[in-house]
PDB file with one MODEL, atoms N, CA, C and O in Angstrom:
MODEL        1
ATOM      1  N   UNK A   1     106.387 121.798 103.181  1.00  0.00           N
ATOM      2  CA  UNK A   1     105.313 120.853 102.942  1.00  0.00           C
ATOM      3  C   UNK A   1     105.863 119.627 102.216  1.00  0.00           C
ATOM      4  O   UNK A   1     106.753 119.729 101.371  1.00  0.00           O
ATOM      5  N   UNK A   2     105.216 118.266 102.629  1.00  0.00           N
ATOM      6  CA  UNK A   2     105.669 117.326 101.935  1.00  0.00           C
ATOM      7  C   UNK A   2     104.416 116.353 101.078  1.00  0.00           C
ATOM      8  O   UNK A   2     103.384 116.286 101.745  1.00  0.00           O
ATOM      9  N   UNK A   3     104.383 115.982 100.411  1.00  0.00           N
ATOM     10  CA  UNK A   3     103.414 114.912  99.848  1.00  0.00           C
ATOM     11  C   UNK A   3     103.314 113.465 100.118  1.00  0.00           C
ATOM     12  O   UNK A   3     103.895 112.574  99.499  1.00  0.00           O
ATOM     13  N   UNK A   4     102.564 113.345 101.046  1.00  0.00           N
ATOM     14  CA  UNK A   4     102.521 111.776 100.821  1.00  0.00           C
ATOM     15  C   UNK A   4     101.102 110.893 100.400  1.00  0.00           C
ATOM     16  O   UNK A   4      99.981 111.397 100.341  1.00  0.00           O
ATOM     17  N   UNK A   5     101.390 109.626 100.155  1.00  0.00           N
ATOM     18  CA  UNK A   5     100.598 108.834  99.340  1.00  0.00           C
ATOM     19  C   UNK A   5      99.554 108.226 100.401  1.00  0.00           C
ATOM     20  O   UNK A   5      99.925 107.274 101.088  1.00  0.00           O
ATOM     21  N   UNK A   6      98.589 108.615 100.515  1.00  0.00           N
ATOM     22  CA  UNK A   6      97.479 107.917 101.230  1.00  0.00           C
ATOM     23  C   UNK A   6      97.015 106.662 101.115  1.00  0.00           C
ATOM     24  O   UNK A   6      96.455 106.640 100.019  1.00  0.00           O
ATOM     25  N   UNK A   7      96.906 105.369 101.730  1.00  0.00           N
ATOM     26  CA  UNK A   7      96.003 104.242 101.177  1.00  0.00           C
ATOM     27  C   UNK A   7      94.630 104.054 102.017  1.00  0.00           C
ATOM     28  O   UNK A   7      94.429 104.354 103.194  1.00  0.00           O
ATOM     29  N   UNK A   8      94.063 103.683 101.417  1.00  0.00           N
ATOM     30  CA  UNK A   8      92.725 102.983 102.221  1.00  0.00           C
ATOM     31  C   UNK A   8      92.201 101.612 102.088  1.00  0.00           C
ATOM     32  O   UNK A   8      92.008 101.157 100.961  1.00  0.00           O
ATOM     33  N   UNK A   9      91.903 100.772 103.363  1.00  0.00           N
ATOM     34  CA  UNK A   9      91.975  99.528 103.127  1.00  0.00           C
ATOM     35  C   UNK A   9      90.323  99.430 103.624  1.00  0.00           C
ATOM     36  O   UNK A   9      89.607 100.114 104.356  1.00  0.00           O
ATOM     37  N   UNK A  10      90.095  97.896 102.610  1.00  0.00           N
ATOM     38  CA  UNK A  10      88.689  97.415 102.921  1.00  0.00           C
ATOM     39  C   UNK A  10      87.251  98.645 102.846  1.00  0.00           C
ATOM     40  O   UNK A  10      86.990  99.324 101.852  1.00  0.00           O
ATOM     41  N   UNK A  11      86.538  98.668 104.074  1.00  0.00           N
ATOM     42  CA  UNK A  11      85.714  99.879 104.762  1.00  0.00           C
ATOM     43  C   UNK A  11      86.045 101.066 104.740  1.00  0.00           C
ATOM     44  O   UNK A  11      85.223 101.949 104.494  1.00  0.00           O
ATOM     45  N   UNK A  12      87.374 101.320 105.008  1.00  0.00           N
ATOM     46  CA  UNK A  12      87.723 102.701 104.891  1.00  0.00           C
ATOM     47  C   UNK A  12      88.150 103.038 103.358  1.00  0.00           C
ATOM     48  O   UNK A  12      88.033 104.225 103.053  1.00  0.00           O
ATOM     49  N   UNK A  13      88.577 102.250 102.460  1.00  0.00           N
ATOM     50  CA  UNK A  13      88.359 102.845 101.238  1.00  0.00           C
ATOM     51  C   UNK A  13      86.853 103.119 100.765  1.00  0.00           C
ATOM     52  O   UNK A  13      86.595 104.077 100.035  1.00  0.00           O
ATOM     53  N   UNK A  14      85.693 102.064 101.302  1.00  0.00           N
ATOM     54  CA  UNK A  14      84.746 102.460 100.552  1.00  0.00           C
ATOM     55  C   UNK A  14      83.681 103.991 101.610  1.00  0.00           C
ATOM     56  O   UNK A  14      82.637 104.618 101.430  1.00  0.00           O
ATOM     57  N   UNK A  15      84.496 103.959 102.388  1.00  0.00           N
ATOM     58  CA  UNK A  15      83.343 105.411 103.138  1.00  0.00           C
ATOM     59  C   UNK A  15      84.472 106.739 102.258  1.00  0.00           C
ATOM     60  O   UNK A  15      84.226 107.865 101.824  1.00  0.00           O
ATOM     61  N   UNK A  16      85.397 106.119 102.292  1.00  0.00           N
ATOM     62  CA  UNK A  16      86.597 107.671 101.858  1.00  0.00           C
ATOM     63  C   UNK A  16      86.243 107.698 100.403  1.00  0.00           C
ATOM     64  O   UNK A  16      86.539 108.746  99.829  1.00  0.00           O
ATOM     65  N   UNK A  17      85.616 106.677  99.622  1.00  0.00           N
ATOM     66  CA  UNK A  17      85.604 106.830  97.907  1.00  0.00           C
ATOM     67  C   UNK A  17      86.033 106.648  97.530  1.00  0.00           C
ATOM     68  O   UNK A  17      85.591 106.584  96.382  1.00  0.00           O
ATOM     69  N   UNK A  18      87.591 106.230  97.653  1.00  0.00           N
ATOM     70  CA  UNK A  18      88.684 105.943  96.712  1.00  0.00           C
ATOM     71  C   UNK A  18      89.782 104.932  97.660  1.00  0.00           C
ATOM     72  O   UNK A  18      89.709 104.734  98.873  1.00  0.00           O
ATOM     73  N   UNK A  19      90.822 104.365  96.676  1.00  0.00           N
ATOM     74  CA  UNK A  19      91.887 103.763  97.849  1.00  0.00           C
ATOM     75  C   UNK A  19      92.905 104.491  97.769  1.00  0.00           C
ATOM     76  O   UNK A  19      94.005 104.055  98.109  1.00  0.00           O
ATOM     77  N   UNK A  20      92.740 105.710  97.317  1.00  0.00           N
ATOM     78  CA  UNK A  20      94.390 106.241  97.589  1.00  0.00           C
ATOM     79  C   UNK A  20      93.844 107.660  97.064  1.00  0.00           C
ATOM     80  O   UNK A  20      92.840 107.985  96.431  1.00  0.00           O
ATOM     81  N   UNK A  21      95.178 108.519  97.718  1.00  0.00           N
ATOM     82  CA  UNK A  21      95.409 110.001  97.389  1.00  0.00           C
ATOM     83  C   UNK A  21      96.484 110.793  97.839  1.00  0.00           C
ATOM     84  O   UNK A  21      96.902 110.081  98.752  1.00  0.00           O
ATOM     85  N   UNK A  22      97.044 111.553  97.822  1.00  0.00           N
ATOM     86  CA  UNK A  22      97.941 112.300  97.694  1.00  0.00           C
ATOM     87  C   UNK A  22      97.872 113.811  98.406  1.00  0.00           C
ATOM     88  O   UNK A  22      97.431 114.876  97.972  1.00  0.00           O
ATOM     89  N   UNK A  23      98.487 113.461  99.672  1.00  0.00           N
ATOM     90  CA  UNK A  23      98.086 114.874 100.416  1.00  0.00           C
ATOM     91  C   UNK A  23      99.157 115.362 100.840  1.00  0.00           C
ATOM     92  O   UNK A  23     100.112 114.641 101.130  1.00  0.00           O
ATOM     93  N   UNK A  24      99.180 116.535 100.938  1.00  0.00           N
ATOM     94  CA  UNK A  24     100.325 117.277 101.550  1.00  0.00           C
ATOM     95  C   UNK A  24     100.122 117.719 102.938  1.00  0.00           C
ATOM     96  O   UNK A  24      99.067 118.134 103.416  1.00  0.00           O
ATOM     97  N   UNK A  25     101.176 117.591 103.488  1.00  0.00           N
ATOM     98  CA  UNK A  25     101.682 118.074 105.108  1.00  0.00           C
ATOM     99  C   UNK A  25     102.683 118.826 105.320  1.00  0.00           C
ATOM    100  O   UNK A  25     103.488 119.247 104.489  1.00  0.00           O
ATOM    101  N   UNK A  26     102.641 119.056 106.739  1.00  0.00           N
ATOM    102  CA  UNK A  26     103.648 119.987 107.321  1.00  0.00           C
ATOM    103  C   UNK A  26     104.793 119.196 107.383  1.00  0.00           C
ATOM    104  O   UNK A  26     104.652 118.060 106.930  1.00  0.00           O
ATOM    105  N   UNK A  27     106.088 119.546 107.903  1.00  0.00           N
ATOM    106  CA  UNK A  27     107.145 118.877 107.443  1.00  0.00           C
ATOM    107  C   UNK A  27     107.038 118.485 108.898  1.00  0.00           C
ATOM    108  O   UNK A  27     107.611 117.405 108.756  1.00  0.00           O
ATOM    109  N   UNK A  28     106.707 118.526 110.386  1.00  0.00           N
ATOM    110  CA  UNK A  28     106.849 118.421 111.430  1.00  0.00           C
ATOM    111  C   UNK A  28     105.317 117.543 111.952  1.00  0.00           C
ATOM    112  O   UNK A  28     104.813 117.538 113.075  1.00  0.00           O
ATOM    113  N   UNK A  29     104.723 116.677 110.390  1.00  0.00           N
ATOM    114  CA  UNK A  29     103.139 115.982 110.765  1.00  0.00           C
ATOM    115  C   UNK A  29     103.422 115.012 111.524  1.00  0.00           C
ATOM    116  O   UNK A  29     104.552 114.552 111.364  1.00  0.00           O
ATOM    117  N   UNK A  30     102.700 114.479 112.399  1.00  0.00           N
ATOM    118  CA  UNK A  30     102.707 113.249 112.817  1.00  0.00           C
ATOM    119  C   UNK A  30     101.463 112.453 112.199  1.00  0.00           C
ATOM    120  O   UNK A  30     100.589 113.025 111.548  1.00  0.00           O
ATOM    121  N   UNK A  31     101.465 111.406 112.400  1.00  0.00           N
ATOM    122  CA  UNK A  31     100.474 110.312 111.688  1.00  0.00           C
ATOM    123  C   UNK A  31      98.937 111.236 112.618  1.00  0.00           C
ATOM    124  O   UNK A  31      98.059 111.828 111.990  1.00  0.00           O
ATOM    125  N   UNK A  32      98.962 111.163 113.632  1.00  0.00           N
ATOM    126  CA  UNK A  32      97.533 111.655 113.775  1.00  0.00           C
ATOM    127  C   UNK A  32      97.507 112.864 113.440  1.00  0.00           C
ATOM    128  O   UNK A  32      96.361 113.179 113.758  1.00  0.00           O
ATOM    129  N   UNK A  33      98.012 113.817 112.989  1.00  0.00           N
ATOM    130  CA  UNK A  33      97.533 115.048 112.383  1.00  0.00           C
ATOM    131  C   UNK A  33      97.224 114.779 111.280  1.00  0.00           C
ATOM    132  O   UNK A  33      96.311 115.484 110.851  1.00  0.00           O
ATOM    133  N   UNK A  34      97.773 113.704 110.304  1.00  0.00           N
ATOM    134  CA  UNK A  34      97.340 113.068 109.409  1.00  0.00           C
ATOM    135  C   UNK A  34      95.998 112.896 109.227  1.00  0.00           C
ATOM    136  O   UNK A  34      95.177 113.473 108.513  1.00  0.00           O
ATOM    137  N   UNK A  35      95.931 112.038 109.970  1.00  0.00           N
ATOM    138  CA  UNK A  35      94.538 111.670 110.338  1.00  0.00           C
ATOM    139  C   UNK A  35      93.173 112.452 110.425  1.00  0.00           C
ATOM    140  O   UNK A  35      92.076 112.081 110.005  1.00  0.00           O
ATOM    141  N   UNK A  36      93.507 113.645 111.081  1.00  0.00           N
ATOM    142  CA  UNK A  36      92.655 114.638 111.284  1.00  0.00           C
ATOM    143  C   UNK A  36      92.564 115.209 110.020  1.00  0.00           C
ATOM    144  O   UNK A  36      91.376 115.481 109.846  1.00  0.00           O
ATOM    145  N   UNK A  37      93.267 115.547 108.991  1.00  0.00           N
ATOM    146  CA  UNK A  37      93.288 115.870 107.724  1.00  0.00           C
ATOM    147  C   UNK A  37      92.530 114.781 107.238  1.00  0.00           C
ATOM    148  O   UNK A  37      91.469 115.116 106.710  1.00  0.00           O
ATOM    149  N   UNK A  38      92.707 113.913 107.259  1.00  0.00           N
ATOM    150  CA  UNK A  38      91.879 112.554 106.405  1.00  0.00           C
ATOM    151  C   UNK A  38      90.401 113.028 106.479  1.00  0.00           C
ATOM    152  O   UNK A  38      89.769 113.347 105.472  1.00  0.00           O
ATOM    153  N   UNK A  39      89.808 113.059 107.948  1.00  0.00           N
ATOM    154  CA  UNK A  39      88.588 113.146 108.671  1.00  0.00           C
ATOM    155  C   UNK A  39      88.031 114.292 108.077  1.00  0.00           C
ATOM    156  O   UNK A  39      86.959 114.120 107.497  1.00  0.00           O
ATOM    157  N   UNK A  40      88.705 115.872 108.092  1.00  0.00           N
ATOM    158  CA  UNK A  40      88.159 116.836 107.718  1.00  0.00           C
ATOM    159  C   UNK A  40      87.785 116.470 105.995  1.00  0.00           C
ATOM    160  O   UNK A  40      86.669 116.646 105.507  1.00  0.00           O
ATOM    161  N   UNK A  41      88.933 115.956 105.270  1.00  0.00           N
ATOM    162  CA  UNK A  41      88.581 115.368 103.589  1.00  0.00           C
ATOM    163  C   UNK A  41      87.307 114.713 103.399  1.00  0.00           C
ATOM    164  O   UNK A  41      86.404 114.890 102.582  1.00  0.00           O
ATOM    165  N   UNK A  42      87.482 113.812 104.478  1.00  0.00           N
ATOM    166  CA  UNK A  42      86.603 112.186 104.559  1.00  0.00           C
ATOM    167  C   UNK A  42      85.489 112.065 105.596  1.00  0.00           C
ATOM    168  O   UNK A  42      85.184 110.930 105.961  1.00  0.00           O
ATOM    169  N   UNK A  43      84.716 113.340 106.214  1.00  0.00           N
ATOM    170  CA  UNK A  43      84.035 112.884 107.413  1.00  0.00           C
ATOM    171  C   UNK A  43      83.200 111.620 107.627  1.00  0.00           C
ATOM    172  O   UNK A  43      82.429 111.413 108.565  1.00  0.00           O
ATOM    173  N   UNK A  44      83.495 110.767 106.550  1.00  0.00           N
ATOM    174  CA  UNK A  44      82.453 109.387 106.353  1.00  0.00           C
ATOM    175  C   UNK A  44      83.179 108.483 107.320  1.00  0.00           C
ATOM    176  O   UNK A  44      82.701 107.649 108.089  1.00  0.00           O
ATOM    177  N   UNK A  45      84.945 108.969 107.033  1.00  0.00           N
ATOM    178  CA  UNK A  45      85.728 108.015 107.978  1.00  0.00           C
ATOM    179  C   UNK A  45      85.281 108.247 109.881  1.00  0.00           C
ATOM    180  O   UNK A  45      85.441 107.509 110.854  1.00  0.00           O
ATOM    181  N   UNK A  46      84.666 109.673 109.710  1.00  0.00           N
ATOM    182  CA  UNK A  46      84.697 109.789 111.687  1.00  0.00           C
ATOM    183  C   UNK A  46      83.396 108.617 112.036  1.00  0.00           C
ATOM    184  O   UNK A  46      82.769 108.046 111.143  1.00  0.00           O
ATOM    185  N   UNK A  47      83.159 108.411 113.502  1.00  0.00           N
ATOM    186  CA  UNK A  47      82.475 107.711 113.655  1.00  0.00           C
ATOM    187  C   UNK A  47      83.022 106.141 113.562  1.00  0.00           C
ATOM    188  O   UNK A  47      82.197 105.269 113.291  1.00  0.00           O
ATOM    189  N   UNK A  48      84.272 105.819 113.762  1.00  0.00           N
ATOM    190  CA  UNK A  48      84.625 104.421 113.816  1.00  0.00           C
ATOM    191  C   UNK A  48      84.518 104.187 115.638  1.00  0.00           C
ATOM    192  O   UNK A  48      84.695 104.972 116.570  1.00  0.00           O
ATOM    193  N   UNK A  49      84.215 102.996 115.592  1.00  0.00           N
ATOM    194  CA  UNK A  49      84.462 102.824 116.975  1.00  0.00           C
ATOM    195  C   UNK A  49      86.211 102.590 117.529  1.00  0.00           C
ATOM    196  O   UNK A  49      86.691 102.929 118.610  1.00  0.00           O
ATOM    197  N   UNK A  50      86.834 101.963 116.474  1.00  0.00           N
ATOM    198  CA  UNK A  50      88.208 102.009 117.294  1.00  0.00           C
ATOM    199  C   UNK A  50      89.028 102.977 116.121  1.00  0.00           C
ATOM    200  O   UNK A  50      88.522 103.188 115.019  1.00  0.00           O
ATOM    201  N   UNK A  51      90.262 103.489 116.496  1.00  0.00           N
ATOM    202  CA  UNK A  51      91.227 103.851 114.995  1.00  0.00           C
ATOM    203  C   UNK A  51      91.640 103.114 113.996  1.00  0.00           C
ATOM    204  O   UNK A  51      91.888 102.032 114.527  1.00  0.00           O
ATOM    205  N   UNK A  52      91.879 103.024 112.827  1.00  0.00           N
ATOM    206  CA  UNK A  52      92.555 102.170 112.144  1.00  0.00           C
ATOM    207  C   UNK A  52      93.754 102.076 112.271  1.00  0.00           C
ATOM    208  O   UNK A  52      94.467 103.059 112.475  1.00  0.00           O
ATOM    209  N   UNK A  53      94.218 100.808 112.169  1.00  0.00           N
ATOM    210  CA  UNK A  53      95.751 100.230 111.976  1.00  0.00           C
ATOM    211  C   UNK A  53      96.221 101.206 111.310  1.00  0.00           C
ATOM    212  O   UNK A  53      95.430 101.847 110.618  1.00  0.00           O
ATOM    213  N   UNK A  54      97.482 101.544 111.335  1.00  0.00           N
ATOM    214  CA  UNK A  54      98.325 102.414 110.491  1.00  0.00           C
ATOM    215  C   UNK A  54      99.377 102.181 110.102  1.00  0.00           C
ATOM    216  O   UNK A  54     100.057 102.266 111.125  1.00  0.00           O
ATOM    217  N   UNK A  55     100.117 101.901 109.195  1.00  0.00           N
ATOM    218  CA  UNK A  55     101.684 101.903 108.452  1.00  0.00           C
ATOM    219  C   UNK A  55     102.185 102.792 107.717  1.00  0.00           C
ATOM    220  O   UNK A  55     101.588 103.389 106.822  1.00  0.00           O
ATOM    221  N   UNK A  56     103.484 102.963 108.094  1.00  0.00           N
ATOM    222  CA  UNK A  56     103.891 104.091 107.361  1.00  0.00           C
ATOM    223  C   UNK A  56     105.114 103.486 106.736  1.00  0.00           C
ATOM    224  O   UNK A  56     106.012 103.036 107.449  1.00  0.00           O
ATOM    225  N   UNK A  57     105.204 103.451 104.831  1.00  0.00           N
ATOM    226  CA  UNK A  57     106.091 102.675 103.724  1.00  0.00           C
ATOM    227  C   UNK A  57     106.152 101.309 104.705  1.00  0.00           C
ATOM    228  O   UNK A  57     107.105 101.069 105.447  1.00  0.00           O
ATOM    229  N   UNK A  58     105.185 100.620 104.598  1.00  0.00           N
ATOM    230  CA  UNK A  58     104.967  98.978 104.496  1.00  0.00           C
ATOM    231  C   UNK A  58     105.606  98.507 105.807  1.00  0.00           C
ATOM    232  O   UNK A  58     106.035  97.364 105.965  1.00  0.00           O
ATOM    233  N   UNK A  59     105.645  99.733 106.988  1.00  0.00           N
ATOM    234  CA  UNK A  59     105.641  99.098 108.618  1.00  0.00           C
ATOM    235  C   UNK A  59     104.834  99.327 109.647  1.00  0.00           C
ATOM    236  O   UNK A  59     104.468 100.496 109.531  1.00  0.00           O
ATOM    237  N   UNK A  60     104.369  98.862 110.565  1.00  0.00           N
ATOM    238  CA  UNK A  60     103.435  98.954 111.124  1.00  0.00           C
ATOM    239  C   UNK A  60     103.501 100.455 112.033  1.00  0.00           C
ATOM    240  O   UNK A  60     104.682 100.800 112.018  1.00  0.00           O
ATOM    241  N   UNK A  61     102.806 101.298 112.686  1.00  0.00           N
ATOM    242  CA  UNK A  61     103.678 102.539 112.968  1.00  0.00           C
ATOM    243  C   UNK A  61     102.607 102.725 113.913  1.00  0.00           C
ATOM    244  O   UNK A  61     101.604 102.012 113.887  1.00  0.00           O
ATOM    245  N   UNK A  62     102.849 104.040 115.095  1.00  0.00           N
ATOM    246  CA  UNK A  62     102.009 104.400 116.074  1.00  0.00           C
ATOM    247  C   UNK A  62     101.539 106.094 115.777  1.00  0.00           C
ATOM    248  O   UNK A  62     102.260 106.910 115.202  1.00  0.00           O
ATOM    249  N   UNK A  63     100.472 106.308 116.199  1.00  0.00           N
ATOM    250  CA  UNK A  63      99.845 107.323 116.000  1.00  0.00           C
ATOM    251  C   UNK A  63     100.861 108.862 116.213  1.00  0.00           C
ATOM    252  O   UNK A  63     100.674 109.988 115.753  1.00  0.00           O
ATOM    253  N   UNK A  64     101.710 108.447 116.898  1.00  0.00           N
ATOM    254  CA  UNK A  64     102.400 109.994 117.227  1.00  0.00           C
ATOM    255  C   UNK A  64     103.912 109.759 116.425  1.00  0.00           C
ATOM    256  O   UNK A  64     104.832 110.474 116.823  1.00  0.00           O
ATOM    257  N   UNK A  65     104.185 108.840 115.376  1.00  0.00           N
ATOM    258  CA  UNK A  65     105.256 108.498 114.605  1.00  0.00           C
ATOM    259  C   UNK A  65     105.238 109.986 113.689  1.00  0.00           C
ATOM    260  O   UNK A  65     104.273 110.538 113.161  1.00  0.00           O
ATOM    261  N   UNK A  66     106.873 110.451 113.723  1.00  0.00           N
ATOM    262  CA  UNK A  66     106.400 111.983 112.370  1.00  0.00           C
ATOM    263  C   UNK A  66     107.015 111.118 111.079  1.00  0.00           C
ATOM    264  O   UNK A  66     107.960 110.361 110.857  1.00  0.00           O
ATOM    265  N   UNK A  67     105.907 111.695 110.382  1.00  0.00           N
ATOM    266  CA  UNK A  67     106.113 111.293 109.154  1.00  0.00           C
ATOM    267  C   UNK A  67     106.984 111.873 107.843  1.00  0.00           C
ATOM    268  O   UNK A  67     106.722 111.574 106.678  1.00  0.00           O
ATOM    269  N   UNK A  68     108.398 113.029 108.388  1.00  0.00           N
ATOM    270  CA  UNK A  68     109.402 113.164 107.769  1.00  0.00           C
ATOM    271  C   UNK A  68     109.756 112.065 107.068  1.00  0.00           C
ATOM    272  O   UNK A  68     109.690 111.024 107.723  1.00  0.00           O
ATOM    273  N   UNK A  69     110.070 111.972 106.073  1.00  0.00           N
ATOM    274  CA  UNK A  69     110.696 110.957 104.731  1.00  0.00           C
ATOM    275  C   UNK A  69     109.818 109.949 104.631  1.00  0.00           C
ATOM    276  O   UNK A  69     110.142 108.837 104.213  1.00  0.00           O
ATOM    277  N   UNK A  70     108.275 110.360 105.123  1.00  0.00           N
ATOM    278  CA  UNK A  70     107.668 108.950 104.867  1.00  0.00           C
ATOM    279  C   UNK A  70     106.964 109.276 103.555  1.00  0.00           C
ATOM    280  O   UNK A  70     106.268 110.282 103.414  1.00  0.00           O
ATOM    281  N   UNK A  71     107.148 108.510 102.751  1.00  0.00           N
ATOM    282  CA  UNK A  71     106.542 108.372 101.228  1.00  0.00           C
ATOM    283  C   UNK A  71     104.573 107.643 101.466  1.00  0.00           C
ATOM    284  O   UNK A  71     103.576 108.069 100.885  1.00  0.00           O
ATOM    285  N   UNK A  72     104.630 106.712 102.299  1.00  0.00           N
ATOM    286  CA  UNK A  72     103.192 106.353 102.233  1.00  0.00           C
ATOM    287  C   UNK A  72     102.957 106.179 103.126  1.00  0.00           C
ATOM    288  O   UNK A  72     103.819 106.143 104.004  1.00  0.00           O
ATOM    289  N   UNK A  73     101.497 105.952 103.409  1.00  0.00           N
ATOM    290  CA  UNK A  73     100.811 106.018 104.786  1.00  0.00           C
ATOM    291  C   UNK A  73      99.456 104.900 104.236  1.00  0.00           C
ATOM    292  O   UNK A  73      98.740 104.976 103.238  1.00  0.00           O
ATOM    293  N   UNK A  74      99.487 103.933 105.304  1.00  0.00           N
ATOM    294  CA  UNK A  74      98.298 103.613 104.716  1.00  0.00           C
ATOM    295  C   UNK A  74      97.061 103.314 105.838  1.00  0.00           C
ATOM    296  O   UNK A  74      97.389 103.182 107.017  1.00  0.00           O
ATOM    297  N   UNK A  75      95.965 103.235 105.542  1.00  0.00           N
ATOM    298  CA  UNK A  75      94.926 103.210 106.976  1.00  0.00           C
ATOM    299  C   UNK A  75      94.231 102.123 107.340  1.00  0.00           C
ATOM    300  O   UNK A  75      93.069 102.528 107.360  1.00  0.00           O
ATOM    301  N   UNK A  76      94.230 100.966 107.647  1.00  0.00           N
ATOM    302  CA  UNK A  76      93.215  99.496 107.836  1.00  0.00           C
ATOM    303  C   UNK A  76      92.555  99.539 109.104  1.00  0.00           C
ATOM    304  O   UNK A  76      92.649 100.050 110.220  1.00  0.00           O
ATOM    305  N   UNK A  77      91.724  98.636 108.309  1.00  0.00           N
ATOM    306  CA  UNK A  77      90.877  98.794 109.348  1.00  0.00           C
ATOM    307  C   UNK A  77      90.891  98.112 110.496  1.00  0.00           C
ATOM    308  O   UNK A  77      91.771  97.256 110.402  1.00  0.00           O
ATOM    309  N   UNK A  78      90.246  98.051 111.743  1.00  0.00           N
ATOM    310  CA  UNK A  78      90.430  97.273 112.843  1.00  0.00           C
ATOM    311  C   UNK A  78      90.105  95.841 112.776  1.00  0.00           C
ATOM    312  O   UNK A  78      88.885  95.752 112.638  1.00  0.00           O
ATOM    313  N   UNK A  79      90.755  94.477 112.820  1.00  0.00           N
ATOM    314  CA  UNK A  79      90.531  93.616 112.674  1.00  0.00           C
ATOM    315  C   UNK A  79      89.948  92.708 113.531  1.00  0.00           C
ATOM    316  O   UNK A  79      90.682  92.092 114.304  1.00  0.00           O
ATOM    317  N   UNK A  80      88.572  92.483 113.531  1.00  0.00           N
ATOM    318  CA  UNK A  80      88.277  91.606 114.914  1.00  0.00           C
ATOM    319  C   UNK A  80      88.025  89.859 114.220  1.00  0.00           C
ATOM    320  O   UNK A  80      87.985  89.666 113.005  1.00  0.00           O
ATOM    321  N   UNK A  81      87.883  88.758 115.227  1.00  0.00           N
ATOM    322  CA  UNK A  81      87.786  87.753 115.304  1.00  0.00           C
ATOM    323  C   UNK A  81      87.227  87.481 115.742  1.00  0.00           C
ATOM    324  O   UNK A  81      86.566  88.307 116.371  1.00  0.00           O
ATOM    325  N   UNK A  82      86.887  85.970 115.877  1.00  0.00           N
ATOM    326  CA  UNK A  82      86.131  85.363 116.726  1.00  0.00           C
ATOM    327  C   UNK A  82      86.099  83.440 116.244  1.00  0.00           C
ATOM    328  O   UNK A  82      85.438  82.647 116.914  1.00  0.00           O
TER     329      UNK A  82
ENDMDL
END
């Protein structure tokens, strides 16, 4: 098992309650198993219409990235324009 540092940005810090936490994983997690851990913690987070952006230690990263030696993870939200 490893520990890593959760962030939450904008919306998703305020449905999750907090901007950060500290969860442990399997040593073989990928970012979306991550995720699914978040959801079961956080079910306020299910119900987005798209996924959030994801980085893993301050790079931009894809959902099936494993997160061996990754120290942080953080979750933003989808950014639209107009």
């Amino acid at each position: 098992m490893t520990t890593v540092e959760v962030r939450y940005f904008a919306s998703l810090a305020d449905r999750a309650g907090r901007a950060s936490e500290a969860l442990e994983i399997g040593d073989d997690a990928r970012v979306e198993d991550l995720w699914t851990l978040v959801l079961e913690r956080h079910p306020g987070l299910g119900g987005l219409r798209r996924r959030p952006l994801v980085a893993c230690d301050l790079e931009y990263a894809t959902w099936d990235r494993r997160l061996a030696g990754v120290r942080e993870v953080a979750f933003l939200p989808p950014v639209s324009g107009g």
